[in-house]
C-alpha positions as CSV (number, residue, x, y, z in Angstrom):
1,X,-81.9,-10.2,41.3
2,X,-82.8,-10.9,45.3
3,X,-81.2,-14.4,45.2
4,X,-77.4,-12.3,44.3
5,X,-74.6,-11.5,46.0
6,X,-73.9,-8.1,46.7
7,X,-71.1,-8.4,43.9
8,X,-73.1,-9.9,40.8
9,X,-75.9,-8.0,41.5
10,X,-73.7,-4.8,40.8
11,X,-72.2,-6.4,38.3
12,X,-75.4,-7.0,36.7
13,X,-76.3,-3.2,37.4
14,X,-73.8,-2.3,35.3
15,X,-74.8,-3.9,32.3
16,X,-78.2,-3.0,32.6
17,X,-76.8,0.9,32.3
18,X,-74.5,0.0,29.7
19,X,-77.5,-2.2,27.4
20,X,-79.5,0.9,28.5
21,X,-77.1,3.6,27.1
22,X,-76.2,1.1,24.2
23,X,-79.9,1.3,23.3
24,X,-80.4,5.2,23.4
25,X,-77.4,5.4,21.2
26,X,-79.2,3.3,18.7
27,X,-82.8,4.7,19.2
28,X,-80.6,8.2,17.8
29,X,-80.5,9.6,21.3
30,X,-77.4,12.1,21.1
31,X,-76.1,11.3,24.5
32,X,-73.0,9.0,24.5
33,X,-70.7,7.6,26.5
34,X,-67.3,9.2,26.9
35,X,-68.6,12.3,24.8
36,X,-66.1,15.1,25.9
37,X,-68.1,17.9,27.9
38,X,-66.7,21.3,28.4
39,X,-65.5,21.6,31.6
40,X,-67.3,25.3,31.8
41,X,-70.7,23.5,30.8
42,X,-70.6,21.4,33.8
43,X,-71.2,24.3,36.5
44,X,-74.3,23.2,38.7
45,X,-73.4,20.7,41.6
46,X,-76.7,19.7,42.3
47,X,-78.2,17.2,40.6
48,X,-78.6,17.0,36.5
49,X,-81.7,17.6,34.1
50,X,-82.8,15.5,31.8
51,X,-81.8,17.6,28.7
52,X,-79.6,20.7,28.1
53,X,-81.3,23.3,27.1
54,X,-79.2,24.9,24.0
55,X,-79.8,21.8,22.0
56,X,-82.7,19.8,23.9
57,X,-80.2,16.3,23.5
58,X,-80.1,14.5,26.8
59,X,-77.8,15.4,28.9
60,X,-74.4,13.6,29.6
61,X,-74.3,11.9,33.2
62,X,-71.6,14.0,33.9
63,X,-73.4,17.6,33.5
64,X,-74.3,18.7,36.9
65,X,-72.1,16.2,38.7
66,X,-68.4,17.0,38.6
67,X,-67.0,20.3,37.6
68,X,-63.0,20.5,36.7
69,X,-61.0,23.7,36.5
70,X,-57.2,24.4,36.2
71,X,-55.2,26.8,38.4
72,X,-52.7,29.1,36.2
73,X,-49.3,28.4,36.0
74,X,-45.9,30.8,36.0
75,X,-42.6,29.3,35.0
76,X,-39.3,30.4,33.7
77,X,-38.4,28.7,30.7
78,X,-35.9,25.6,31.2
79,X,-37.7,25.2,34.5
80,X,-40.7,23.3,36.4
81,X,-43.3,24.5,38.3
82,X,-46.5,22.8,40.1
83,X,-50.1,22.5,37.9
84,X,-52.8,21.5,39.7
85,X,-56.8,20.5,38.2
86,X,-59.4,20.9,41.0
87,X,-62.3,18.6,40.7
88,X,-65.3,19.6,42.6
89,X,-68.4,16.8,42.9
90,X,-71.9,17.5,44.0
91,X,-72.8,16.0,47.3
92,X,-74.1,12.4,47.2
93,X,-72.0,11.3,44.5
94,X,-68.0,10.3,44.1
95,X,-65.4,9.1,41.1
96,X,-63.5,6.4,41.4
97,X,-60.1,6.9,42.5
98,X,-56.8,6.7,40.3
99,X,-56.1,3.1,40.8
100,X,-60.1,1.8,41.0
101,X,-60.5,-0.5,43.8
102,X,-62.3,-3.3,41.3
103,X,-61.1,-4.1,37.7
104,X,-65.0,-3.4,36.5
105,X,-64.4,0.4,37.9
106,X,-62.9,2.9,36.0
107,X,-60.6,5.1,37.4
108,X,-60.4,9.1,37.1
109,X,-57.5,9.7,35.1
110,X,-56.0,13.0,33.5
111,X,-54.2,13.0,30.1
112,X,-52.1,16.6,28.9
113,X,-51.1,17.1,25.4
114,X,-47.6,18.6,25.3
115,X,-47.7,22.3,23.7
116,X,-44.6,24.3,22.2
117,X,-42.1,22.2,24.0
118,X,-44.2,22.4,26.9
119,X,-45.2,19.0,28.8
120,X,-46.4,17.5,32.0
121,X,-44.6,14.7,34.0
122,X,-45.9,13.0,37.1
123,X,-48.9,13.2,37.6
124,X,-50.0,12.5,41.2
125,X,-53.5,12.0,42.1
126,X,-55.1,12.6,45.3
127,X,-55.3,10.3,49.0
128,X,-58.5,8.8,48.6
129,X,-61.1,8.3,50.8
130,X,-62.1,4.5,51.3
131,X,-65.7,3.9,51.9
132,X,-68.6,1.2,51.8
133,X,-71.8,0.9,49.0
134,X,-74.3,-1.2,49.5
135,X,-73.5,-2.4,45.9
136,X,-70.0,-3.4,46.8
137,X,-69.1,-6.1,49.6
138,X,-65.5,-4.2,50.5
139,X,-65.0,-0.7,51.2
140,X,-64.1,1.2,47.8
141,X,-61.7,3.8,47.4
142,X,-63.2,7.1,46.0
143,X,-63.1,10.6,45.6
144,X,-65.8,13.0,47.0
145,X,-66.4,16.7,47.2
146,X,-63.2,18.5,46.3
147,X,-60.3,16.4,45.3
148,X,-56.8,18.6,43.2
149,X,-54.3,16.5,41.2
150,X,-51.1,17.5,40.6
151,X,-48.3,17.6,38.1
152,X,-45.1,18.9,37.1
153,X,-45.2,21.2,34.1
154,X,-41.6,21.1,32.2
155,X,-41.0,24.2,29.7
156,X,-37.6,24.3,28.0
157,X,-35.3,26.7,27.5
158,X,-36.0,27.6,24.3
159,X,-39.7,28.3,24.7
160,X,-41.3,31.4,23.7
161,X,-42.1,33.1,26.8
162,X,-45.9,34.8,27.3
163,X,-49.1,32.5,27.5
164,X,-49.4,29.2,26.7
165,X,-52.4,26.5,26.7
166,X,-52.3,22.9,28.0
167,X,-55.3,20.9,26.6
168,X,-56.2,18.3,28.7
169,X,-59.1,15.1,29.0
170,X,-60.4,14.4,32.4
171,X,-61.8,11.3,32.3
172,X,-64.1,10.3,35.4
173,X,-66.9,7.4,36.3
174,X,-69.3,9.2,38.1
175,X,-71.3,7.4,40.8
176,X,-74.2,8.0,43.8
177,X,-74.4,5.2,46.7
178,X,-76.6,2.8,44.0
179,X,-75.1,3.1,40.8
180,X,-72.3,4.2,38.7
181,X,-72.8,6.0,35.4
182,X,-71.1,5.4,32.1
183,X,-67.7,7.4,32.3
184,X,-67.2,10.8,30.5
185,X,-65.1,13.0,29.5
186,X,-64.5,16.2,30.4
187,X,-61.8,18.8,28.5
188,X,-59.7,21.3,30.4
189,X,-57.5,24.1,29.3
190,X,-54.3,24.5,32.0
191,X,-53.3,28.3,31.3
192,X,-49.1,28.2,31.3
193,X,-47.5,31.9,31.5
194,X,-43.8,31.3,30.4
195,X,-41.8,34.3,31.7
């Protein structure tokens, strides 16, 4: 791979992870791409082990690497109010940002199933930072460390005040300054209290 550019070489780096997962899927390793994790299982920032230890499956690239948590939300109903999900990613590593700088990336994006009337519009995801990989010839925008996205939670005026869940999917490509991993996803509950 010496005689590549900078581009196909990453290019080729990300078929190698994506033959290699492909081939631990068929082996009957458990760990698979896009799995949902639980957004409480993913609590270390340091980086992952190789297994977790409640079932002994392999763990998902994601454990370890980015946590995501949900602030509560008050609103009166036939109002708005600001949500917000905090990511948090363990030093050395960074998601993509929401739009990916290349078409072969994929971009962290947030998806909220309405509840009781209850829905989310605009969603607006953070500045991001722009930096240079050595696996990528331009700079690439990403997010590192903490990064909050935000949305506009709509109740209406009919809906039954007290609390109220938002599911969510957090879906994110993890990546250090070599490699990215296969995305994942990870599920979030946004706590609504309708007064």
């Amino acid at each position: 791979m010496e005689n590549l550019t900078p581009y196909y070489r990453r290019l080729a780096g990300l078929v190698l992870v994506a033959l290699s997962a492909a081939l631990s899927a068929c082996a009957g390793n458990s760990s698979t791409t896009d799995a949902p994790v639980n957004a409480a299982d993913a609590t270390s920032a340091s980086a992952p082990s190789n297994t977790n230890a409640a079932t002994g499956a392999p763990k998902s690239p994601l454990e370890g690497i980015v946590r995501a948590s949900a602030e509560k939300v008050e609103v009166r109903a036939g109002s708005t109010a600001e949500a917000a999900v905090r990511l948090a990613i363990a030093d050395g590593y960074h998601v993509n940002a929401n739009p990916a700088t290349e078409r072969f990336l994929i971009p962290t994006s947030l998806e909220v199933k309405p509840e009781a009337g209850i829905a989310v519009d605009k969603i607006v995801y953070p500045q991001p930072l722009k930096k240079k990989f050595a696996f990528a010839e331009a700079p690439l925008a990403v997010y590192e460390g903490d990064a909050r996205i935000t949305m506009t939670v709509r109740v209406p005026r009919d809906a039954a005040p007290g609390q109220h869940t938002l599911g969510a999917r957090l879906r994110v490509q993890p990546c250090d300054d070599e490699k990215c991993y296969p995305p994942t996803t990870v599920e979030i509950s946004i706590p609504v209290t309708v007064r």
